[in-house]
C-alpha positions in Angstrom: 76.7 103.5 112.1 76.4 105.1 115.8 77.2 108.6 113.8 75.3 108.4 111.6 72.3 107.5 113.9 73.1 111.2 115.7 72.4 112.7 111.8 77.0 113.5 111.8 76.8 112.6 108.0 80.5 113.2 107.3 82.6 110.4 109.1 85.1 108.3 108.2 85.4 105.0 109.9 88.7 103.1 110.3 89.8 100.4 112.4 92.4 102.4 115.0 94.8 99.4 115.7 95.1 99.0 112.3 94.4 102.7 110.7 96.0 103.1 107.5 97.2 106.8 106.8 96.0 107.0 103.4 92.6 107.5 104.0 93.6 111.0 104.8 94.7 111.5 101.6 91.3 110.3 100.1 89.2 113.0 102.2 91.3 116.5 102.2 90.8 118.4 102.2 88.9 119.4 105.3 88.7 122.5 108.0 88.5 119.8 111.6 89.3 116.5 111.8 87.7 114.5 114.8 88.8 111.6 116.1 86.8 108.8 118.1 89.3 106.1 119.7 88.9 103.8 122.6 90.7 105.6 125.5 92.7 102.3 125.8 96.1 101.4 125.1 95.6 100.7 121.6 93.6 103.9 120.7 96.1 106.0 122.4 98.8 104.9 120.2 96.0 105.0 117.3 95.6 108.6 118.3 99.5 109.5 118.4 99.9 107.4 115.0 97.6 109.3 113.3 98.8 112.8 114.6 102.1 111.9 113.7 100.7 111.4 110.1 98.9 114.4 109.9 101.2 116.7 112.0 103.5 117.9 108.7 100.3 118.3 106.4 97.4 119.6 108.5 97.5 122.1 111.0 96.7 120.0 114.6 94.9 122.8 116.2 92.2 121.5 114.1 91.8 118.2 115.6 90.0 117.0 118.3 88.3 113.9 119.6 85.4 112.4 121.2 86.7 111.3 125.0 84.0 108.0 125.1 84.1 106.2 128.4 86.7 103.3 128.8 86.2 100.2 127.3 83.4 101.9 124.9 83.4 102.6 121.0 80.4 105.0 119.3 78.1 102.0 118.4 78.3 100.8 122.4 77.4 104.4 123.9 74.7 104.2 121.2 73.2 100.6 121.6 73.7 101.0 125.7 73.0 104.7 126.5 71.3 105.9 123.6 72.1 108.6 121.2 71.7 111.5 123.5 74.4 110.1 125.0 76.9 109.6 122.3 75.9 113.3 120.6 76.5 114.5 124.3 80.2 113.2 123.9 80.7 114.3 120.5 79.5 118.0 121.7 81.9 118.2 124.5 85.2 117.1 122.2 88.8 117.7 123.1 91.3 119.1 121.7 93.6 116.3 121.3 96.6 117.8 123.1 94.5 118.1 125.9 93.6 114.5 126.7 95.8 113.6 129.6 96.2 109.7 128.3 97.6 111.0 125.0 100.0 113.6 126.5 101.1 110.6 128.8 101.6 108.4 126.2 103.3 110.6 124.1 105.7 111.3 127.1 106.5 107.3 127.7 107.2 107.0 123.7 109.5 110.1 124.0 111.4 108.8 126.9 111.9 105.5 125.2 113.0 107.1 121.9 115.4 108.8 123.9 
C-alpha cells in the first residue's frame, strides 16, 4: 500500500520474518530487485535469507534496499511522515552489501557457522 501511494507499481509484498523464497520464482525474471526490511533483528536475517536464496540465481549487484528508520516499515513513514518521505528513502537505496547492519550480521552468522 505505502508503494503504491508513491505511484512504484511493481512491488511485491511479503512478510520478512516469514518470507517464503518461492515468490522469486513467481516474478523473474527481473533486471533490480529492491528490498524494504525493518532494519531490526528480524529484517536483517530477512535480508541475509533472502540473499542467500537469490545469490546462486540472480546476480546480487542488482539488489538493493530501502534503509527506513528503525522501528519503521513503508506504510509507517507513509502514514507518519508522508509520501515525500518514504519516496525520499526509496531514491537514496543501498546497495545491500553496503548496509553496515547486514555486513555485521552476516559476520556474527559466519563466526558461529564456524
Amino acid at each position: 500500500i505505502a508503494y503504491k501511494r508513491i505511484d512504484k507499481n511493481y512491488v511485491v509484498c511479503v512478510c520478512g520474518t516469514s518470507n517464503s523464497n518461492n515468490i522469486w520464482d513467481l516474478i523473474f525474471p527481473v533486471e533490480n530487485i529492491i528490498l524494504s526490511m525493518d532494519l531490526d533483528v528480524a529484517g536483517i536475517d530477512a535480508t541475509i535469507k533472502t540473499l542467500i536464496h537469490l545469490a546462486p540465481i540472480f546476480d546480487i549487484k542488482n539488489i538493493e534496499s530501502v534503509i527506513l528508520p528503525k522501528g519503521q516499515d513503508p506504510y509507517d513513514v507513509v502514514t507518519n511522515d508522508g509520501g515525500d518521505a518514504l519516496n525520499n528513502f526509496y531514491e537514496r537505496r543501498w546497495h545491500v552489501g553496503r548496509i553496515r547492519p547486514v555486513q555485521s550480521r552476516i559476520e556474527q552468522l559466519q563466526r558461529t557457522i564456524m
